[in-house]
The first five atom37 places (N, CA, C, CB, O) and aatype in JSON, in Angstrom:
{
  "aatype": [20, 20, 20, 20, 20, 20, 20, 20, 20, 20, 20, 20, 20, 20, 20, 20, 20, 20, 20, 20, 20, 20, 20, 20, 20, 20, 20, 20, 20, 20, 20, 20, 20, 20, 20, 20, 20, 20, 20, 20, 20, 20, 20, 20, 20, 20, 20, 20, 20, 20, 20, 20, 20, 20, 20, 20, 20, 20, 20, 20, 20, 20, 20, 20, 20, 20, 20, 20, 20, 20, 20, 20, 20, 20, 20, 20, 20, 20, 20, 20, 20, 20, 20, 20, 20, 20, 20, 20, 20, 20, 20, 20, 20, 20, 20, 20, 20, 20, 20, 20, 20, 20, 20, 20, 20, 20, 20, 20, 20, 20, 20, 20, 20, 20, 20, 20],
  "atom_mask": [
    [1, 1, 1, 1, 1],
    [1, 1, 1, 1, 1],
    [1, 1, 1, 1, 1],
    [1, 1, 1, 1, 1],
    [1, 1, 1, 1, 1],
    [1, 1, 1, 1, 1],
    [1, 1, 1, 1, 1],
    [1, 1, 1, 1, 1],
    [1, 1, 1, 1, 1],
    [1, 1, 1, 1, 1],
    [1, 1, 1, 1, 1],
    [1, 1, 1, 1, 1],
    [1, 1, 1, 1, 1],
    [1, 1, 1, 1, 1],
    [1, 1, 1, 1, 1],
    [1, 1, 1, 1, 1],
    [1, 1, 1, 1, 1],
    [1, 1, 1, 1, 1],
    [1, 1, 1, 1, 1],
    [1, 1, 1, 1, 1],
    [1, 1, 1, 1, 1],
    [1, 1, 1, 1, 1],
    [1, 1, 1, 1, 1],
    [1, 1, 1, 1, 1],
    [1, 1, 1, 1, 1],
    [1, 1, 1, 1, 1],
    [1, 1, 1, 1, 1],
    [1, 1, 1, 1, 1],
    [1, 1, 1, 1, 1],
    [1, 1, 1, 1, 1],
    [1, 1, 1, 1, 1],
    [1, 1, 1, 1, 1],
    [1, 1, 1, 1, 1],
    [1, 1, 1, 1, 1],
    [1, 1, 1, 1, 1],
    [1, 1, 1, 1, 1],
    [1, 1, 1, 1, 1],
    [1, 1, 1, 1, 1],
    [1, 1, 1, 1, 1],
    [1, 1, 1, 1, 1],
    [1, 1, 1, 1, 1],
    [1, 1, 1, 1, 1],
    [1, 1, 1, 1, 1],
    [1, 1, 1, 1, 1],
    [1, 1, 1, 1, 1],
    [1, 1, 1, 1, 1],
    [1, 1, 1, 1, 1],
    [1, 1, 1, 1, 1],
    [1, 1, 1, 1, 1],
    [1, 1, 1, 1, 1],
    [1, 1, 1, 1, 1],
    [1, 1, 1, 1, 1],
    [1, 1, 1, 1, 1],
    [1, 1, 1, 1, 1],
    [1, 1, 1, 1, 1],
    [1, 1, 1, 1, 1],
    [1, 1, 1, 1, 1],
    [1, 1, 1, 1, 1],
    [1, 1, 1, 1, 1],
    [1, 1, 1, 1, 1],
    [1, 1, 1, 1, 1],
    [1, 1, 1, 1, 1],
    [1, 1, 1, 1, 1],
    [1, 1, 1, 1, 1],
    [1, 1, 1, 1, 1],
    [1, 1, 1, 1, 1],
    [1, 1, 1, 1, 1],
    [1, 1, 1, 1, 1],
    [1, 1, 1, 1, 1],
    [1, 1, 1, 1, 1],
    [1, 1, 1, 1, 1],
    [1, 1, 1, 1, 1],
    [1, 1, 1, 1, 1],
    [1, 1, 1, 1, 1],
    [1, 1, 1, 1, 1],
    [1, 1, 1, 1, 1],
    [1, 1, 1, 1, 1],
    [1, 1, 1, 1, 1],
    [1, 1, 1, 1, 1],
    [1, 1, 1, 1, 1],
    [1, 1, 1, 1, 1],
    [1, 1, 1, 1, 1],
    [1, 1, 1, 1, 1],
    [1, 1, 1, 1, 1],
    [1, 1, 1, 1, 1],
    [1, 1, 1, 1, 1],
    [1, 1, 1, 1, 1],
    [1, 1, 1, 1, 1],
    [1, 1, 1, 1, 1],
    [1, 1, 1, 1, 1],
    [1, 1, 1, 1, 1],
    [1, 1, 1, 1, 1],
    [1, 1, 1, 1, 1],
    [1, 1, 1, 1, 1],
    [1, 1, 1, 1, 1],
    [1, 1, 1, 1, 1],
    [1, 1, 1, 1, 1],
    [1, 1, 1, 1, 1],
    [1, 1, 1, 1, 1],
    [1, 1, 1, 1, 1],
    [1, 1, 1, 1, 1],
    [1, 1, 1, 1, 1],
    [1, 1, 1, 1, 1],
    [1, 1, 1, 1, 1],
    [1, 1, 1, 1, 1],
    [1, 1, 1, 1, 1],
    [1, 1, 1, 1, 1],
    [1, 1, 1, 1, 1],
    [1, 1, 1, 1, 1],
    [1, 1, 1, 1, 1],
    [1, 1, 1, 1, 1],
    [1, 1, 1, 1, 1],
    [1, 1, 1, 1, 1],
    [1, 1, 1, 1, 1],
    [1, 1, 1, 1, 1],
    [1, 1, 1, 1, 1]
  ],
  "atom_positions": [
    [[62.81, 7.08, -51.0], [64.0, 6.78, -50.23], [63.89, 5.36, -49.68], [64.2, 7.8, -49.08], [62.78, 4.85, -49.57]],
    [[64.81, 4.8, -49.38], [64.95, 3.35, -48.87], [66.01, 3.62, -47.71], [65.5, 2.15, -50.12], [67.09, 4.2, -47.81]],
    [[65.26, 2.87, -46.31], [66.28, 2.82, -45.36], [66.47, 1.27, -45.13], [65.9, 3.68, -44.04], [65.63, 0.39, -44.89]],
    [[67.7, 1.23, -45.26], [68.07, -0.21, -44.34], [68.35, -0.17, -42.85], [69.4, -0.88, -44.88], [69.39, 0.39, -42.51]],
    [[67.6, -0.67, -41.96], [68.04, -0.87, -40.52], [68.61, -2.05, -40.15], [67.04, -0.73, -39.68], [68.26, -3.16, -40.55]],
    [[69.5, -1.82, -39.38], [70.54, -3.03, -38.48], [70.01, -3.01, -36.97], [72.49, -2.53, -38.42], [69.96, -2.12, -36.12]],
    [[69.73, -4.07, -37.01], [68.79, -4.21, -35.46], [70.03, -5.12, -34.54], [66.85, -5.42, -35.68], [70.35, -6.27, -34.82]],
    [[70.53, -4.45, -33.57], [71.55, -5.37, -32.87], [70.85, -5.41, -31.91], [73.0, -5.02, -32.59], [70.48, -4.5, -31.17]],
    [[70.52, -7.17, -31.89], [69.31, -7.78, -30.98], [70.18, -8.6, -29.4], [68.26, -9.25, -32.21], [70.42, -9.81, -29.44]],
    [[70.42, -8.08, -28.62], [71.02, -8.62, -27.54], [71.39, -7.62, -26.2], [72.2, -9.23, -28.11], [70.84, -6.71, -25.58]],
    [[72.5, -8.28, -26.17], [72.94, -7.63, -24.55], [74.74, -6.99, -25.19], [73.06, -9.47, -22.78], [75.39, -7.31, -26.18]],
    [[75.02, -5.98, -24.06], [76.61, -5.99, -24.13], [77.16, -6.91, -22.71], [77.27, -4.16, -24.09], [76.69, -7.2, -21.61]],
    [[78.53, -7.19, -23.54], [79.29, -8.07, -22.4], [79.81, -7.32, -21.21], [80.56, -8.78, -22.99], [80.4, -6.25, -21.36]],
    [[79.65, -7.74, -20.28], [80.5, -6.94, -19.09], [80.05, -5.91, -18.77], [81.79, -6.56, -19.31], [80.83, -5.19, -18.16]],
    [[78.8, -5.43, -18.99], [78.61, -4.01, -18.73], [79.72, -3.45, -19.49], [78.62, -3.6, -17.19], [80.6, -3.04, -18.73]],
    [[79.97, -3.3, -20.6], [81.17, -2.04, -21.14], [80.7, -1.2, -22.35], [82.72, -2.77, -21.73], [81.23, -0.56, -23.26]],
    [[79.1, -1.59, -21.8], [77.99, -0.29, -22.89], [79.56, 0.99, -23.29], [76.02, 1.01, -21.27], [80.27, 1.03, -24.3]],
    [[79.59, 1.41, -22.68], [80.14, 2.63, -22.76], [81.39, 2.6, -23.93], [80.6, 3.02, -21.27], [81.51, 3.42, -24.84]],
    [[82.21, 1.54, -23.68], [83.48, 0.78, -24.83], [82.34, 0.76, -25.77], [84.41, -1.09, -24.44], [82.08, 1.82, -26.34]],
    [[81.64, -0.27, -26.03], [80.38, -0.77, -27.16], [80.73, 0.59, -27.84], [78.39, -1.06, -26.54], [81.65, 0.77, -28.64]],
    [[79.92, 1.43, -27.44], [79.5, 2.49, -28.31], [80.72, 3.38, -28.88], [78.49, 3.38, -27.53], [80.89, 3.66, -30.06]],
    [[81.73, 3.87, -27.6], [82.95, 4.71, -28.2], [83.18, 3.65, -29.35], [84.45, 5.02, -27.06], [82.65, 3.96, -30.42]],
    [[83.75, 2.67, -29.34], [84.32, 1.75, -30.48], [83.28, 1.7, -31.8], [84.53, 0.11, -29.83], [83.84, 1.68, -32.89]],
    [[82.15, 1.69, -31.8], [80.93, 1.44, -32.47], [81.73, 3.31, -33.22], [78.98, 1.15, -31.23], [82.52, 3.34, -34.17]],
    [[81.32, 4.29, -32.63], [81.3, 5.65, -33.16], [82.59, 5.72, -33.87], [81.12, 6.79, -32.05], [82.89, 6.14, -34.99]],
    [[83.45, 5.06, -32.69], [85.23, 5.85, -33.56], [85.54, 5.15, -34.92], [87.05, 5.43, -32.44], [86.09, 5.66, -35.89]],
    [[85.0, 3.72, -34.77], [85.84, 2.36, -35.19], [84.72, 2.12, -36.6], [85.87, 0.75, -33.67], [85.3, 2.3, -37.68]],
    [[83.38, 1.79, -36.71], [82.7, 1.15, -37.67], [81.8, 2.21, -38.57], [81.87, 0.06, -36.98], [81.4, 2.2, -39.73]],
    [[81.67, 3.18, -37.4], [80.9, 4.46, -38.47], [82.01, 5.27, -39.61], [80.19, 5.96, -37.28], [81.65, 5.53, -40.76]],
    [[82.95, 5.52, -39.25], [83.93, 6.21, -40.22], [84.28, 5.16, -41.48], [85.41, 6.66, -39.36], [84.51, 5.72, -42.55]],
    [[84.34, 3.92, -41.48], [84.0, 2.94, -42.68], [83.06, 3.39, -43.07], [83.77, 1.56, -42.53], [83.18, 4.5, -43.59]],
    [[81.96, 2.88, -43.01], [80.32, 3.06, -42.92], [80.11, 3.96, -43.43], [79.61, 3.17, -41.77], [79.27, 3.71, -44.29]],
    [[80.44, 5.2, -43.43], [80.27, 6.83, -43.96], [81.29, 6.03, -45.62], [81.44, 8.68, -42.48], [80.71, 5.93, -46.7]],
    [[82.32, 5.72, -45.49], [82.55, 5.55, -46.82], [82.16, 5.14, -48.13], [83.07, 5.2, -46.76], [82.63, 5.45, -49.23]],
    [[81.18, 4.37, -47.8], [80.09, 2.96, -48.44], [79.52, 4.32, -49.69], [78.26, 2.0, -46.81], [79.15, 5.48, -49.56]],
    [[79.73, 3.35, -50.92], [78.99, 4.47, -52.02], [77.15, 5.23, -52.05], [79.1, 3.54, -53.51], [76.05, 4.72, -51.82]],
    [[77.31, 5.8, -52.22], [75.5, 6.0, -52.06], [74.67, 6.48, -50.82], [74.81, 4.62, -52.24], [73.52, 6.92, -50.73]],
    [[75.46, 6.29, -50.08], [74.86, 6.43, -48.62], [74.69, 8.44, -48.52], [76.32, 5.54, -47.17], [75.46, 9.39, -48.6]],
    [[73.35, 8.25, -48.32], [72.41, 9.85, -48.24], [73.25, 9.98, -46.84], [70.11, 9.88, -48.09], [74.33, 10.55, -46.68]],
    [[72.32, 9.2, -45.73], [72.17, 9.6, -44.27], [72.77, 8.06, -43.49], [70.26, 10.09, -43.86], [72.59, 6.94, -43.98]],
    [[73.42, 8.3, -42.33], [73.6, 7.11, -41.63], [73.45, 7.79, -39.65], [75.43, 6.33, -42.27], [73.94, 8.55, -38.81]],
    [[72.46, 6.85, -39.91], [72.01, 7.18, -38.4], [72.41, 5.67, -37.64], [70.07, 7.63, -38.29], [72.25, 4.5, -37.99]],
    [[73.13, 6.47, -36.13], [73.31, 5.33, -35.26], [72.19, 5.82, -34.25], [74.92, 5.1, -34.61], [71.86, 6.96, -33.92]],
    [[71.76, 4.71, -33.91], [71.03, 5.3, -32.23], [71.2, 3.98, -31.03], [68.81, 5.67, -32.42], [71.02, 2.78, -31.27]],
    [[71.5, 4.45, -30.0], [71.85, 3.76, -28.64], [70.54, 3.95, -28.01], [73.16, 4.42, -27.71], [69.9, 5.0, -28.01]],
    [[70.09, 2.47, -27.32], [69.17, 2.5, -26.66], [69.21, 2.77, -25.02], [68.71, 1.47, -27.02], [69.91, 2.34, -24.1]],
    [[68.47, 3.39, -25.1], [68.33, 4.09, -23.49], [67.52, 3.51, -22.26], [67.64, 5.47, -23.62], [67.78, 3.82, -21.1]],
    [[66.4, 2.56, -22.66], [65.62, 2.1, -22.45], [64.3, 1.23, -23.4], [65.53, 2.9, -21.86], [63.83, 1.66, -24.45]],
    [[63.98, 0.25, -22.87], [62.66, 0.13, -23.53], [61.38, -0.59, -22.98], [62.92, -0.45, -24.67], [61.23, -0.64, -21.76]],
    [[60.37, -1.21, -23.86], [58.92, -1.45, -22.68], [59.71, -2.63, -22.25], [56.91, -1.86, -23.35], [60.57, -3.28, -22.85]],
    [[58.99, -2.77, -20.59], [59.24, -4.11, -19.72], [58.92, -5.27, -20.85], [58.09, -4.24, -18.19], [58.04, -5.06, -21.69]],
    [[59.58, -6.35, -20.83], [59.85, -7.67, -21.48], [59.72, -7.64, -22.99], [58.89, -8.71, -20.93], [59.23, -8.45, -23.78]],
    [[60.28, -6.51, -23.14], [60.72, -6.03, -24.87], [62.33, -6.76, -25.25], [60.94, -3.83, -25.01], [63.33, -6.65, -24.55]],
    [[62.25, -7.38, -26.35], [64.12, -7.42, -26.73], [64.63, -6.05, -26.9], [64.6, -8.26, -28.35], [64.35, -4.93, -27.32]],
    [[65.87, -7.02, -26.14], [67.26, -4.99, -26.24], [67.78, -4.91, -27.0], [68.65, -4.45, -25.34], [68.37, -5.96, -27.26]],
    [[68.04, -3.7, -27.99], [68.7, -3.57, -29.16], [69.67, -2.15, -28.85], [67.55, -3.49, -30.46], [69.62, -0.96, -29.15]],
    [[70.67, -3.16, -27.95], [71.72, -1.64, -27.57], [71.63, -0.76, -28.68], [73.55, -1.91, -27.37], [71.56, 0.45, -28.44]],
    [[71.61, -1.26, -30.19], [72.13, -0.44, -31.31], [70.75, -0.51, -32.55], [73.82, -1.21, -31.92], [70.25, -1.51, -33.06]],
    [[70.47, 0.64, -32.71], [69.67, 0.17, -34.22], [70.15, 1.58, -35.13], [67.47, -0.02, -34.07], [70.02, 2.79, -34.94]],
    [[70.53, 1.06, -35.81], [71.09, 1.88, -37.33], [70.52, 1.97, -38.3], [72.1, 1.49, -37.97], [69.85, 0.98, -38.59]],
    [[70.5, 3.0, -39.13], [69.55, 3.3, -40.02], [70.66, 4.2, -40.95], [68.11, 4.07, -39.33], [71.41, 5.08, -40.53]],
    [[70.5, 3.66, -42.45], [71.35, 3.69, -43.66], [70.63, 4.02, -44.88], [72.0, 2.42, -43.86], [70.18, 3.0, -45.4]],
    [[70.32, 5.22, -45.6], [69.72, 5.27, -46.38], [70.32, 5.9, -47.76], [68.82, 5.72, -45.83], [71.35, 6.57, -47.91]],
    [[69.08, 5.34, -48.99], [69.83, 5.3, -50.26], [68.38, 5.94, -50.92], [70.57, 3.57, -50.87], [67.19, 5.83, -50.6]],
    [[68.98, 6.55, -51.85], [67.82, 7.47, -52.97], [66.86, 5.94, -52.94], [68.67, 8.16, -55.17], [65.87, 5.89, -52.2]],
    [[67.27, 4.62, -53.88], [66.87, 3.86, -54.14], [67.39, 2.55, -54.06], [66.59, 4.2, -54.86], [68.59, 2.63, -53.81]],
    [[66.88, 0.95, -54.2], [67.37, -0.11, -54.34], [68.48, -0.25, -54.59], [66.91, -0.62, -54.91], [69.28, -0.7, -53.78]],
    [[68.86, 0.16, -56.01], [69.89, 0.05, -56.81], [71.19, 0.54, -56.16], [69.59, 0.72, -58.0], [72.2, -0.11, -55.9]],
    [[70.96, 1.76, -55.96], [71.74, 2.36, -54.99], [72.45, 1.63, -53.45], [70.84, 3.39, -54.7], [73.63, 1.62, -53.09]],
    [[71.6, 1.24, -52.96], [71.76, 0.13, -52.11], [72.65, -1.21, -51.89], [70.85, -0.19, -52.19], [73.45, -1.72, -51.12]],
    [[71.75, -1.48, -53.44], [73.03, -2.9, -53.87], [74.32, -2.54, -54.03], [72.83, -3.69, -55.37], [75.25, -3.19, -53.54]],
    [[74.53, -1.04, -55.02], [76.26, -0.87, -55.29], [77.1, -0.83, -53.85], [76.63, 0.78, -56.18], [78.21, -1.31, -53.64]],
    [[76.36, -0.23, -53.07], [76.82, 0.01, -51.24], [77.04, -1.36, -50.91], [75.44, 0.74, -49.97], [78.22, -1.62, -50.67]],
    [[76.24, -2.33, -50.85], [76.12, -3.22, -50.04], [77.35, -4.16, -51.09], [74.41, -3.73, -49.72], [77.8, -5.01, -50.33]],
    [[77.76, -4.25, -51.93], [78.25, -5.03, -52.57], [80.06, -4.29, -52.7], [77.22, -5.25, -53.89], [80.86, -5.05, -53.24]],
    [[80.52, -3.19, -52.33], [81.27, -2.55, -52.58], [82.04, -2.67, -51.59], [80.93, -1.57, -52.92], [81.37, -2.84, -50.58]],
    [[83.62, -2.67, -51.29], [84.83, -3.29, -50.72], [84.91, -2.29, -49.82], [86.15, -3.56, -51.63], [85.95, -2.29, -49.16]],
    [[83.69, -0.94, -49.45], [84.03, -0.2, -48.33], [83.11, -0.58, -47.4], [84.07, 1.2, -48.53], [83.31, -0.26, -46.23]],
    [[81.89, -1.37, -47.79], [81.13, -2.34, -47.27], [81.66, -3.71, -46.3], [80.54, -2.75, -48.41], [81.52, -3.95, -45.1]],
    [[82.19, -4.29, -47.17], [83.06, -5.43, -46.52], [84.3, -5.41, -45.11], [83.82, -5.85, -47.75], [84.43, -6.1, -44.1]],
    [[85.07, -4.25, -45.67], [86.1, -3.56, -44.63], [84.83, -3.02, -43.37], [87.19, -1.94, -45.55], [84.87, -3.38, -42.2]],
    [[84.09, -2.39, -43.79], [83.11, -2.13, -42.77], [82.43, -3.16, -41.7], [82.14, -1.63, -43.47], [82.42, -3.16, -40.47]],
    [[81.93, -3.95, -42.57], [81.55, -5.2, -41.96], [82.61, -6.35, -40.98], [81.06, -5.87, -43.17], [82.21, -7.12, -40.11]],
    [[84.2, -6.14, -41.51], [84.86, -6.78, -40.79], [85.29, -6.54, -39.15], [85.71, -6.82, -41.52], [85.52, -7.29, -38.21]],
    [[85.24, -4.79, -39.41], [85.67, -3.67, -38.73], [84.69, -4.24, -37.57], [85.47, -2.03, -39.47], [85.18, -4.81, -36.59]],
    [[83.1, -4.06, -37.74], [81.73, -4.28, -37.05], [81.88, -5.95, -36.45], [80.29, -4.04, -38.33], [81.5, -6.05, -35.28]],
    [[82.18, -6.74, -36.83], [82.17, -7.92, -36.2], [83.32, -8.24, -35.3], [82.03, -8.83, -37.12], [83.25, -9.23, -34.56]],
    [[84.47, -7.4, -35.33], [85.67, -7.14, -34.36], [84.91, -6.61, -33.5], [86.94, -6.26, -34.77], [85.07, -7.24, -32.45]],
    [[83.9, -5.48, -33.3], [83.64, -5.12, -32.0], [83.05, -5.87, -31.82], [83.21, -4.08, -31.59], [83.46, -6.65, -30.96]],
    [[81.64, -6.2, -32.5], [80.74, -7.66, -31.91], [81.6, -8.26, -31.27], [80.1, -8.81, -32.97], [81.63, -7.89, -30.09]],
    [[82.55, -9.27, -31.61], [83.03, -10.51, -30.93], [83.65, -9.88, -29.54], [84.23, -11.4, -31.91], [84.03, -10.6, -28.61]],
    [[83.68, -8.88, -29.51], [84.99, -8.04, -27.76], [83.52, -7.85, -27.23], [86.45, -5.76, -27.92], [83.24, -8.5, -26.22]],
    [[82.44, -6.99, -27.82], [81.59, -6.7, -26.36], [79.94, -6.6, -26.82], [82.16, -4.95, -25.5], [79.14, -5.74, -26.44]],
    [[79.69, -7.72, -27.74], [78.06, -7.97, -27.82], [77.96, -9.69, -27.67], [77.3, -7.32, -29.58], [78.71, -10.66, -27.73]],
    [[76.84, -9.47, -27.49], [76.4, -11.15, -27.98], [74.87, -11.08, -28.01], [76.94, -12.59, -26.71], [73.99, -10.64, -27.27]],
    [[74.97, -11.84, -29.45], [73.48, -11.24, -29.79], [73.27, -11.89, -31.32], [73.4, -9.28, -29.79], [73.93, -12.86, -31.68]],
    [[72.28, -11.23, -32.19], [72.38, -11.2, -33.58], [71.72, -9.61, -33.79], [71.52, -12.58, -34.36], [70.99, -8.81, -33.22]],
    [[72.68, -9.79, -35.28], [72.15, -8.45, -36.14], [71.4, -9.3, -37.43], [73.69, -7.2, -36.77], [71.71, -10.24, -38.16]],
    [[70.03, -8.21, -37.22], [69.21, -8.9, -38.22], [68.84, -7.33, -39.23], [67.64, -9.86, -37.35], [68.56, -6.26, -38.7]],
    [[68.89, -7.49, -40.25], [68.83, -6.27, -41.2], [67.03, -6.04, -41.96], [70.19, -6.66, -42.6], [66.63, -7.04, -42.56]],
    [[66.31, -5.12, -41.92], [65.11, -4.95, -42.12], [65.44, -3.05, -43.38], [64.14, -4.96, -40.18], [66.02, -1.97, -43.21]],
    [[64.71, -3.67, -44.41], [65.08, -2.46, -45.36], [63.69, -2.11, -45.74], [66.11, -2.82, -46.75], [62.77, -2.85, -46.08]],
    [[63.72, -0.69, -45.6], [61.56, 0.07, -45.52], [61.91, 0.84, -46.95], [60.81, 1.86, -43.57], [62.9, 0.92, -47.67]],
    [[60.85, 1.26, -46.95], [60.78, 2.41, -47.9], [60.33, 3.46, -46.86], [59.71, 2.2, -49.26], [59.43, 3.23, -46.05]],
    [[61.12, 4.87, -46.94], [60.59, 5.78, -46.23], [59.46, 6.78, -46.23], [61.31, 6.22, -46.11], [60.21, 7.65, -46.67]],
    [[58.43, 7.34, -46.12], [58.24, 8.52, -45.84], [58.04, 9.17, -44.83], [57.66, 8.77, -46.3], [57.62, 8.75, -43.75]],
    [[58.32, 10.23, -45.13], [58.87, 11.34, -44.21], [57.45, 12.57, -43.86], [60.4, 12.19, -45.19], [57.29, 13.35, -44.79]],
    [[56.93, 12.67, -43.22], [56.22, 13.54, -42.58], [56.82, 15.14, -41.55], [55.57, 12.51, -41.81], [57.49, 14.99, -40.53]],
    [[56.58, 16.0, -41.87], [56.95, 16.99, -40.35], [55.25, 16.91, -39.6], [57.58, 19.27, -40.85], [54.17, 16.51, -40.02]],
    [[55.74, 17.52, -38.28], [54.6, 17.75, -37.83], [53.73, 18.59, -38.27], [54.71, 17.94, -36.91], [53.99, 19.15, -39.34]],
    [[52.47, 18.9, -37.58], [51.62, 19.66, -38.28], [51.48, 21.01, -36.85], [50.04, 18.6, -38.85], [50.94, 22.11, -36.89]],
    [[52.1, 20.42, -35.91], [52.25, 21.38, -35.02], [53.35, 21.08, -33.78], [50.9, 21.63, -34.55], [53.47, 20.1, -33.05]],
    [[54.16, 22.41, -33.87], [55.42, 22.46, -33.75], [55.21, 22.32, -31.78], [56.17, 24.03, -34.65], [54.8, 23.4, -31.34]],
    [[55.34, 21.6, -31.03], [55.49, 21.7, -29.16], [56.85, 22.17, -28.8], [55.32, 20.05, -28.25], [57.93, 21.82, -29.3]],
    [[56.55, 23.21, -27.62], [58.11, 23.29, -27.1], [58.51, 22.2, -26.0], [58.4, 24.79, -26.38], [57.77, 21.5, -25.31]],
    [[60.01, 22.26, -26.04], [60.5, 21.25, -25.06], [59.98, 20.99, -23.93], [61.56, 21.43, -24.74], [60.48, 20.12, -23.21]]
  ]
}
């Protein structure tokens, strides 16, 4: 498996975390889900992190069987509409950069299950 992550490296404007994200969920993920190939698309909002760490209100995670797979997504016109969609909210309530980092996954379960 191959995941691509979107690291949104900054701050939100105005305190309007809360806009950020509704708009982020309603507005750029329902594109995003369209994109060919796409297994899994994970958003995650940051809650916190270590003292004098960079903030990444947003890191996303997009995954594809393989490379190839990847490229047809990334190159495909539900991609682009996506991407336009995503930089409309950027410009209203981030400032920052998105920098993109693509792994190869594996996947582990635990070997012993803890309760909550």
């Amino acid at each position: 498996m191959i995941t691509r992550y979107a690291l949104f490296e900054g701050t939100v404007k105005n305190d309007e975390l809360e806009d950020f994200r509704e708009a982020f969920l309603s507005k750029a993920v329902p594109q995003l889900r369209q994109m060919p190939n796409v297994l899994n698309l994970t958003v995650s909002f940051s809650e916190f992190q270590d003292e004098g760490a960079p903030q990444f209100p947003i890191i996303m995670a997009v995954t594809y069987s393989d490379i190839k797979c990847m490229t047809i997504a990334l190159e495909s016109p539900e991609r682009e509409k996506a991407k336009m969609i995503t930089e409309e909210i950027l410009s209203t309530y981030f400032e920052g950069r998105v920098h993109h980092h693509v792994t190869e996954s594996h996947n582990h379960e635990a070997l012993i299950a803890t309760a909550g």
